[in-house]
C-alpha positions as CSV (number, residue, x, y, z in Angstrom):
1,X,0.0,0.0,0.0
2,X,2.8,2.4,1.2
3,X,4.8,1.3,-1.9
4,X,1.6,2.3,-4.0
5,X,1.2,5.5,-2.5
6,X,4.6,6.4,-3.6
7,X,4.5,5.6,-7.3
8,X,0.9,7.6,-7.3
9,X,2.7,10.5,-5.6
10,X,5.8,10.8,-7.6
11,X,3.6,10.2,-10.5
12,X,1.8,13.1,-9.6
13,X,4.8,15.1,-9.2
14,X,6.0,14.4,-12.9
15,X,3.0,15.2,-14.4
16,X,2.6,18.6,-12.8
17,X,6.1,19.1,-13.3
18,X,5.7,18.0,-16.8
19,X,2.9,20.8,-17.2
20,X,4.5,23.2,-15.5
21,X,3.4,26.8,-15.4
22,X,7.3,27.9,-16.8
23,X,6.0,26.1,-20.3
24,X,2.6,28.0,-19.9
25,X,4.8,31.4,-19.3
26,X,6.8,31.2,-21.9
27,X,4.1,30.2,-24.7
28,X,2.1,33.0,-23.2
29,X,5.5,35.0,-23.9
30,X,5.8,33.7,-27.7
31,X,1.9,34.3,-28.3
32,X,2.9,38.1,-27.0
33,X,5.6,38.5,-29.0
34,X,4.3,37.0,-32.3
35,X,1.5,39.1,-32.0
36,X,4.1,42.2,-32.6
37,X,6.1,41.7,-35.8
38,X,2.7,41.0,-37.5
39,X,1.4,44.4,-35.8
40,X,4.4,46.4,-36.9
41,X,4.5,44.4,-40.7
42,X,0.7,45.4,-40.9
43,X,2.1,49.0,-40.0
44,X,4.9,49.0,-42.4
45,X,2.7,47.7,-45.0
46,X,0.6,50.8,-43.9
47,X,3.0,53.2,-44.9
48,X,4.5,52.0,-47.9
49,X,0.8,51.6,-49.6
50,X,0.0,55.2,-48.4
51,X,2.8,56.2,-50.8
52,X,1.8,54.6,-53.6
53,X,-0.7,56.5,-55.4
54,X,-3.4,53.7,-56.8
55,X,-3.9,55.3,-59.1
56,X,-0.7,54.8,-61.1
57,X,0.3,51.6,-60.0
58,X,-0.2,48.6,-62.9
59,X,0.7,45.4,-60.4
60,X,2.2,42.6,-61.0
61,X,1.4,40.7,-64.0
62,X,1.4,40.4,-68.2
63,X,-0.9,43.4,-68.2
64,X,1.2,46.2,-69.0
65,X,-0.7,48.6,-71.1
66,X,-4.7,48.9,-71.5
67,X,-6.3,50.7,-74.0
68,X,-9.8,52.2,-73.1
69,X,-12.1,53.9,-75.6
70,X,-13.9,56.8,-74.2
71,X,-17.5,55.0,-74.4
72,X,-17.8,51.2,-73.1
73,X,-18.2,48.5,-75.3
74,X,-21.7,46.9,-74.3
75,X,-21.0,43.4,-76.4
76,X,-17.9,43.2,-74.3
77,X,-19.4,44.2,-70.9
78,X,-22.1,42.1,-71.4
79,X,-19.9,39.0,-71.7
80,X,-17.9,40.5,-68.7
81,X,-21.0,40.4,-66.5
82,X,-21.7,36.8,-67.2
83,X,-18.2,36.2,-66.5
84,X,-18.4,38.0,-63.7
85,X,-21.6,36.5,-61.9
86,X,-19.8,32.8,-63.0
87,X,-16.9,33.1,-61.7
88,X,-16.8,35.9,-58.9
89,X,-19.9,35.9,-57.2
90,X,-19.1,33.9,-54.8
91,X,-16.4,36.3,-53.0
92,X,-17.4,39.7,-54.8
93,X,-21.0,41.5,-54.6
94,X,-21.4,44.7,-57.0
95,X,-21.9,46.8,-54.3
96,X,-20.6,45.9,-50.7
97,X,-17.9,43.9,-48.8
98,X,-18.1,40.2,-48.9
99,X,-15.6,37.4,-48.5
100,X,-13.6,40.5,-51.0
101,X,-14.1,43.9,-51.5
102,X,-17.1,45.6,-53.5
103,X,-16.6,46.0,-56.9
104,X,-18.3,49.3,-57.7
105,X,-16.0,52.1,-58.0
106,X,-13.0,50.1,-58.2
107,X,-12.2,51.7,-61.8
108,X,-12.1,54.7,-60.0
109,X,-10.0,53.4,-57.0
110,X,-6.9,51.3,-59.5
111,X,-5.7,51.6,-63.1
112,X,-7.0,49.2,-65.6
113,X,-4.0,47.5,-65.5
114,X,-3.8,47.1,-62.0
115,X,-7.1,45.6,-62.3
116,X,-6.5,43.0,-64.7
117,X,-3.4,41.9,-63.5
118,X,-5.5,41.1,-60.0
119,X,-7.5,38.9,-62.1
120,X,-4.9,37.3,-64.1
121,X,-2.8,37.0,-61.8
122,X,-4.0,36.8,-57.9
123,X,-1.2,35.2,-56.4
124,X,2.0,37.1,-57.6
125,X,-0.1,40.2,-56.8
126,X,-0.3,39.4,-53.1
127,X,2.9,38.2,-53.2
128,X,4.2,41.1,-54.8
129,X,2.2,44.3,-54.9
130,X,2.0,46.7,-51.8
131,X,-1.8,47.3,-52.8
132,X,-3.1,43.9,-53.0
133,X,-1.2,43.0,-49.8
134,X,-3.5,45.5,-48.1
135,X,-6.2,44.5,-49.8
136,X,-5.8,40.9,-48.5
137,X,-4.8,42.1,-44.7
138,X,-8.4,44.0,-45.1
139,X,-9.9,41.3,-46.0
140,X,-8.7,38.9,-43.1
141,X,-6.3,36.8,-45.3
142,X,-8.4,35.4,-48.0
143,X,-6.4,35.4,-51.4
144,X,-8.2,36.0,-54.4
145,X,-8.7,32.4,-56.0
146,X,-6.9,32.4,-59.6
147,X,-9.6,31.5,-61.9
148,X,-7.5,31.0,-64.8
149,X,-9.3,33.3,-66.9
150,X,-8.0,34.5,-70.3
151,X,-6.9,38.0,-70.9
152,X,-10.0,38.4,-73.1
153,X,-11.9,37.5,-70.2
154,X,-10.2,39.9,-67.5
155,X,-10.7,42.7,-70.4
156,X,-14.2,41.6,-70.4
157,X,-14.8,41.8,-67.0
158,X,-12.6,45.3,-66.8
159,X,-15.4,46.6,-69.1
160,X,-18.0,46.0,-66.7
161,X,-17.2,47.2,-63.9
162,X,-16.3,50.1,-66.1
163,X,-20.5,49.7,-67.1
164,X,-20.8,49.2,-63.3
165,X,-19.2,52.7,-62.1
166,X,-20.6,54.5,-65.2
167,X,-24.2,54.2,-63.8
């Protein structure tokens, strides 16, 4: 009995030993301290896209010159729009935050290049581009999906949300 006591004791002394609160402490201390870099990249991040006017920024991508006529193409926006409510709807709405940000007056807020080359190219652009890695911190880390679309498509799709922020 005495010798059964023991083992349950010393047991007991290793396994509070084993979780000891100096573990607890110090992963505490790492949760702390990851919790800063992240803090100060988002800050960082911060101040280099406040430099960077939107506005004349292309991205990342193999967009690196769009031509726009002065009125929109409705045949082309029209395809865009079907494109669009495939492929897109499912993180974008025309006109407020969903799983991404709302597409109406984005013509307005980027270049056209800047918007294709998110379309074409998603991943590079987060990767890469100060914008779209503000963009995805806004939008609690969820990356635009690459839909593999054709560069016909993305023009499509350019056009209407041109449509769009005409209205």
């Amino acid at each position: 009995m005495k010798l059964t006591f023991k083992i349950l004791s010393l047991l007991l002394v290793l396994f509070a030993v084993a979780c000891g609160d100096g573990k607890k402490e110090e992963k505490e201390q790492i949760r702390l301290n990851d919790n800063e870099p992240t803090s100060q990249a988002a800050e960082t991040t911060e101040a280099k896209t406040s430099e960077i006017d939107p506005m004349e920024t292309k991205g990342v991508g193999p967009i690196k010159e769009v031509d726009l006529s002065p009125t929109i193409d409705e045949a082309m926006a029209a395809r865009g729009e079907a494109t669009f409510k495939q492929m897109c709807t499912a993180c974008h709405k025309t006109d407020k935050k969903f799983i991404g940000p709302a597409i109406s007056g984005v013509t307005e807020r980027r270049t056209p290049e800047w918007i294709m080359n998110m379309i074409l190219n998603p991943t590079e652009m987060v990767q890469k581009d100060p914008l779209a890695k503000q963009l995805l911190m806004e939008h609690n880390g969820s990356p635009m999906a690459n839909q593999n679309l054709s560069e016909e498509q993305a023009r499509a799709i350019l056009e209407y949300f041109r449509q769009l922020d005409e209205k």
